[in-house]
KELOLUM-928696 format. One record per residue: x, y, z of N, C-alpha, C in turn; residue in one letter. Coordinates in steps of 0.2 Angstrom, whole numbers, padded with zeros to 4 digits, always signed. Layout:
! residues N
XYZXYZXYZA...
This chain:
! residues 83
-0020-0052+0015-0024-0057+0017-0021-0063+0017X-0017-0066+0012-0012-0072+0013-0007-0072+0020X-0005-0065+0020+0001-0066+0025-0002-0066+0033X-0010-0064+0034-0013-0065+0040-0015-0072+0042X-0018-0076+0033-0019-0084+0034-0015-0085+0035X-0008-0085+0034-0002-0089+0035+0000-0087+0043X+0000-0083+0046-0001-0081+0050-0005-0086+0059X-0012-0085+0055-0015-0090+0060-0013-0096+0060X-0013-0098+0053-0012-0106+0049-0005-0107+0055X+0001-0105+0058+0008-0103+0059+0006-0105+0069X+0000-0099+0073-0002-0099+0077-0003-0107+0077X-0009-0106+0074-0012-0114+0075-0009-0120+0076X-0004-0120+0073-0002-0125+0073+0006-0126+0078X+0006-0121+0081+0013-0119+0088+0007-0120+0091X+0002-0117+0094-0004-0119+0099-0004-0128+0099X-0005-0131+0092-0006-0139+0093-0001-0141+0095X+0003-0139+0094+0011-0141+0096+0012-0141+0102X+0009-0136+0105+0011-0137+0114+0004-0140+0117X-0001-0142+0116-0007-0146+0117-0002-0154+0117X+0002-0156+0110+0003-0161+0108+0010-0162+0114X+0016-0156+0114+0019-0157+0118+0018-0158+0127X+0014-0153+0129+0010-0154+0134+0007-0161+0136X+0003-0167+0130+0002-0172+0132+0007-0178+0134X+0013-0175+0131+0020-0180+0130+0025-0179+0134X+0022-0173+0137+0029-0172+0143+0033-0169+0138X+0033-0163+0133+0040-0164+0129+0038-0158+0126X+0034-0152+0131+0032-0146+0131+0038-0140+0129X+0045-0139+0133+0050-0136+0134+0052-0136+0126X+0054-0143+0122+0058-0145+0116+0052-0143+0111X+0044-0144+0113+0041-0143+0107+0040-0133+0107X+0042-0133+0110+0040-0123+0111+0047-0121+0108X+0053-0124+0111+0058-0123+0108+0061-0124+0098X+0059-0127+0099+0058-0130+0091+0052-0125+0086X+0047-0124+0090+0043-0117+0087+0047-0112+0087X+0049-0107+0091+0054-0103+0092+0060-0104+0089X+0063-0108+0087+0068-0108+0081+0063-0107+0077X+0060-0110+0074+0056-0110+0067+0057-0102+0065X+0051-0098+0069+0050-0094+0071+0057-0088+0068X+0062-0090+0073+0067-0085+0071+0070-0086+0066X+0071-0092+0062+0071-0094+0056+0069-0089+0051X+0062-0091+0054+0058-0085+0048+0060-0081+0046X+0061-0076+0054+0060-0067+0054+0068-0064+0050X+0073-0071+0051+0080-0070+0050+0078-0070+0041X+0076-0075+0037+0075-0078+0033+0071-0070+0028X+0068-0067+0032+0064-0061+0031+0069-0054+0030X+0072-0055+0034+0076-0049+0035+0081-0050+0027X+0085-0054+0031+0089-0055+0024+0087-0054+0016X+0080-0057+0014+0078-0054+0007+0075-0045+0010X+0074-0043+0014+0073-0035+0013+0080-0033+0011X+0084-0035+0017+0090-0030+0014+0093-0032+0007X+0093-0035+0005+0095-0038-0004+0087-0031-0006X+0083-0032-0004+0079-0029-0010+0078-0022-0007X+0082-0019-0004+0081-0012+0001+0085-0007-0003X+0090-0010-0006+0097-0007-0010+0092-0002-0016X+0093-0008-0019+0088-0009-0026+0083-0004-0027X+0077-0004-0022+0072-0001-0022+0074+0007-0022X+0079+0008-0016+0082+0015-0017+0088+0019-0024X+0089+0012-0025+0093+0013-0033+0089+0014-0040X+0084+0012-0039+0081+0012-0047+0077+0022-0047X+0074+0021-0042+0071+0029-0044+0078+0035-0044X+0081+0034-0040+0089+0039-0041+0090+0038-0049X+0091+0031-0050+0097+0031-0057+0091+0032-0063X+0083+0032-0061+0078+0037-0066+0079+0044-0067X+0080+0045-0059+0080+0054-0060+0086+0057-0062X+0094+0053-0062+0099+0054-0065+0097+0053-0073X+0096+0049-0076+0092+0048-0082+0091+0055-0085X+0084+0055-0082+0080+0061-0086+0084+0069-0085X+0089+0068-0080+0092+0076-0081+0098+0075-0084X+0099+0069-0085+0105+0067-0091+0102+0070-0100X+0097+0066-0098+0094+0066-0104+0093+0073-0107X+0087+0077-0101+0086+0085-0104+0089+0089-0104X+0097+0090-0101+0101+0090-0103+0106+0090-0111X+0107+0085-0110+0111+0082-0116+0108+0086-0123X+0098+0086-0124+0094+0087-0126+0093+0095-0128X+0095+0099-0123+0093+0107-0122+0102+0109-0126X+0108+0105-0124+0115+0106-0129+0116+0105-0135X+0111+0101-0138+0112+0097-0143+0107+0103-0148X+0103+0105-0146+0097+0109-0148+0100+0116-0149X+0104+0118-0145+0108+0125-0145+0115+0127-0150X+0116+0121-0151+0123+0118-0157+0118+0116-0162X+0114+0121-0167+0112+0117-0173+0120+0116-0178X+0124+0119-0178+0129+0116-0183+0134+0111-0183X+0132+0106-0174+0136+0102-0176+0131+0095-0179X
């Protein structure tokens, strides 16, 4: 729901932006100025995925490495009562 308000919140005000540019003659700079913003963002988005892409596929691997560690280690240690 937040990232849809943000969203128009974002529209609306690139929309006032060429209303405002369009009254000044300075329509071309003000659309261009939204459009960097814009790719700013998408750039700005990307970059925290891939930081946070690694991770998300690291943590359930190194769980399941874990637990066959573990019931492992668990089932040898059970089979050796004398050490």
């Amino acid at each position: 729901m937040g990232n849809l308000r943000y969203f128009f919140l974002q529209l609306s005000t690139s929309l006032s932006a060429g209303f405002v540019g369009e009254q000044s003659c300075k329509l071309p700079e003000m659309l261009k100025k939204t459009s960097d913003y814009f790719e700013e963002d998408a750039r700005n988005r990307i970059k925290l995925i891939s930081k946070l892409l690694p991770v998300v596929f690291f943590i359930p691997i190194a769980i399941f490495v874990a637990c066959v560690i573990i019931s492992t280690a668990g089932k040898i240690m059970t089979g050796l009562p004398g050490l």
